[in-house]
C-alpha positions as CSV (number, residue, x, y, z in Angstrom):
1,X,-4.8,122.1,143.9
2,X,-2.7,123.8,141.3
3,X,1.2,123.3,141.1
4,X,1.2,127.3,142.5
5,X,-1.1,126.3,145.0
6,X,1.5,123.6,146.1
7,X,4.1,126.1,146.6
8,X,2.3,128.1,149.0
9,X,1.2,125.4,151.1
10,X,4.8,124.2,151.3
11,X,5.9,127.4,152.6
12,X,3.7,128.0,155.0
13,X,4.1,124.6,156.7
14,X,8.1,125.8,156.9
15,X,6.7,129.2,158.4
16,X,4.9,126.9,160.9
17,X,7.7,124.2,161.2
18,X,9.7,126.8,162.6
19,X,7.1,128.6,165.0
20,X,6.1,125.3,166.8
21,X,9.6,123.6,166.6
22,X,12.0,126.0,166.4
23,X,15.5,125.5,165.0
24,X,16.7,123.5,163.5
25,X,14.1,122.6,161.6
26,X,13.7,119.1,161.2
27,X,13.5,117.4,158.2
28,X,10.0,116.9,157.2
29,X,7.6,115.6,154.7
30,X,4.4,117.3,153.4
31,X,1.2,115.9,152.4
32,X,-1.4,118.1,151.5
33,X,-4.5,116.4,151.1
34,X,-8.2,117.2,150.7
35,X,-9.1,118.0,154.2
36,X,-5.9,118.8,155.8
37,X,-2.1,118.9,155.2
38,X,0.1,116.4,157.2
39,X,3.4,117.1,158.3
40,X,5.8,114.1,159.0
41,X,9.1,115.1,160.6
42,X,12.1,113.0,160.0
43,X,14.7,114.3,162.6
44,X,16.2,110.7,162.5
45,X,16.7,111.2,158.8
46,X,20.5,109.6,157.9
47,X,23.4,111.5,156.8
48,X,23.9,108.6,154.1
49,X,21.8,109.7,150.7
50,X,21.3,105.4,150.1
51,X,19.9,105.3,153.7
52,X,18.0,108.9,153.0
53,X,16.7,107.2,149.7
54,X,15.3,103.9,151.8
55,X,13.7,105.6,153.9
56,X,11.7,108.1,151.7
57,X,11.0,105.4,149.2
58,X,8.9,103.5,152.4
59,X,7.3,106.6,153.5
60,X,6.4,106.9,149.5
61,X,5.0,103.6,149.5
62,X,3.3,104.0,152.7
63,X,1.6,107.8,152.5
64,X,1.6,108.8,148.8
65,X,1.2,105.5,146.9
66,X,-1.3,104.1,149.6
67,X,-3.2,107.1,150.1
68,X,-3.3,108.3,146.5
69,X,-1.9,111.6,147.6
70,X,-0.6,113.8,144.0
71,X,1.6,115.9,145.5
72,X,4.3,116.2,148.4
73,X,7.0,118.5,149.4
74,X,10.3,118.4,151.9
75,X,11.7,121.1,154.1
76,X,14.4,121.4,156.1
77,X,17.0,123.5,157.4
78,X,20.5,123.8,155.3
79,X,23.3,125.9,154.6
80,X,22.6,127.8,151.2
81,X,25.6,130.0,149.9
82,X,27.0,130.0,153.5
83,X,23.9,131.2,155.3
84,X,21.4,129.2,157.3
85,X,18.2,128.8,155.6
86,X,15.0,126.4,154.7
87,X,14.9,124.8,151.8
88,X,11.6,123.7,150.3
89,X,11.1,120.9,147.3
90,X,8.2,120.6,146.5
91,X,6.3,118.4,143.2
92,X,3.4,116.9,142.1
93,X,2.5,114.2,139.5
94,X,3.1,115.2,136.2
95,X,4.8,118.4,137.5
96,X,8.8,118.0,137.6
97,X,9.9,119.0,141.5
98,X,10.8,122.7,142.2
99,X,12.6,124.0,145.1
100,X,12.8,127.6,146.7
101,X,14.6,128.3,149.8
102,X,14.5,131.6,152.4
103,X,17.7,132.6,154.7
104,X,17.0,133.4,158.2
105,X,17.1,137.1,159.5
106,X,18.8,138.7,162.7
107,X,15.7,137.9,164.3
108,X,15.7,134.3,163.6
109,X,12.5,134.5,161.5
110,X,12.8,134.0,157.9
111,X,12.9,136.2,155.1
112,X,10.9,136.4,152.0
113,X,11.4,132.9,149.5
114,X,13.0,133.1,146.2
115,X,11.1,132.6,143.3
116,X,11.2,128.8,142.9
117,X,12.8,127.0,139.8
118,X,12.9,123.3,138.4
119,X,14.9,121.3,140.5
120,X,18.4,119.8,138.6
121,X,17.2,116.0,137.9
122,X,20.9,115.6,140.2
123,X,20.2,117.1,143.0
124,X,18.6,115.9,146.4
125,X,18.4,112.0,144.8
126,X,17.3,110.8,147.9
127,X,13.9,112.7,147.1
128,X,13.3,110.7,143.9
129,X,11.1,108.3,145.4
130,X,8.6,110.9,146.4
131,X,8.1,112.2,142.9
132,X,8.0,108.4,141.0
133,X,5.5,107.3,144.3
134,X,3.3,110.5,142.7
135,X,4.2,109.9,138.8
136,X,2.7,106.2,139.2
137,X,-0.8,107.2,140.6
138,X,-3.8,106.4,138.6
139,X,-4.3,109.5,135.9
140,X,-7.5,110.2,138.4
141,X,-8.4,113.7,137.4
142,X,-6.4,114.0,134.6
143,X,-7.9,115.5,131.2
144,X,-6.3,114.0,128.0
145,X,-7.0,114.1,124.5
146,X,-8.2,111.6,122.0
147,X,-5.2,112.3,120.3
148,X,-3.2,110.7,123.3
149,X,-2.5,106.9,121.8
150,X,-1.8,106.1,124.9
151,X,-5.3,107.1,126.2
152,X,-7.1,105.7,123.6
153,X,-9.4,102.5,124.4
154,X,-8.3,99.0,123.3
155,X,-9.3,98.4,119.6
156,X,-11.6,95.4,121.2
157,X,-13.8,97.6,123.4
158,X,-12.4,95.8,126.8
159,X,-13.1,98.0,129.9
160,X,-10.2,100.0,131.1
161,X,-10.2,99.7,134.8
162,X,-9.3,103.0,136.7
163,X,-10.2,105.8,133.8
């Protein structure tokens, strides 16, 4: 999947987040994998950012970490300039997270996104833990150079477990 790719996907699971549920939309985690995308909703999600923080850091360790999954993304519904809208992060290993958001029209449907842009390293902290569970994955799939030191073999021709 590229990191364009991602972007879509997260959108359209807000687009569908708020034609099954309705508003508000609740807080909610996305996993796109191979064979399907899965949407966990978090409408118990805590106010607190520490308690926000502990919780995604265990659904890291539980969905992205244990199922090897390279990317995620988060939506939910916020107040953006004073207008209701749905805020998408979205990020993937080796890709720092973006976010994008859409306001809602008269007709409670939402408009058209903004053109995504890095997310501030500051902001949303208590969706850290998603992007280190996806930075620490195996570099499965990953093409590097031999100029990479840090790729290079051992000097002593061990076998490097994982590449």
């Amino acid at each position: 999947m590229q990191f364009e790719e991602l972007r879509f996907v997260c959108q359209e699971a807000a687009l569908d987040l708020l034609r099954s549920r309705g508003r508000p939309v609740p807080p909610t985690v996305v996993l796109p994998g191979p064979q399907r995308t899965q949407l966990m909703s978090l409408p118990e999600l805590p106010e607190d950012d520490e308690a926000r923080h502990a919780v995604l850091a265990q659904l890291a360790t539980d969905h992205l970490t244990a199922e090897g999954v390279p990317c995620w993304g988060f939506v939910s519904e916020a107040d953006v300039g004073g207008q209701d809208a749905v805020v998408v992060v979205f990020g993937a290993r080796r890709h720092a997270p973006h976010i994008t958001a859409s306001t809602f029209t008269d007709e409670g449907a939402l408009a058209e996104f903004v053109p995504s842009e890095e997310l501030d390293p500051t902001a949303l902290p208590f969706l850290h833990p998603l992007q280190h569970a996806v930075d620490a994955l195996p570099a499965a799939g990953d093409v590097f150079t031999d100029a990479d030191p840090k790729r290079r073999p051992p000097s002593d021709g061990l076998p490097i477990i994982g590449q």
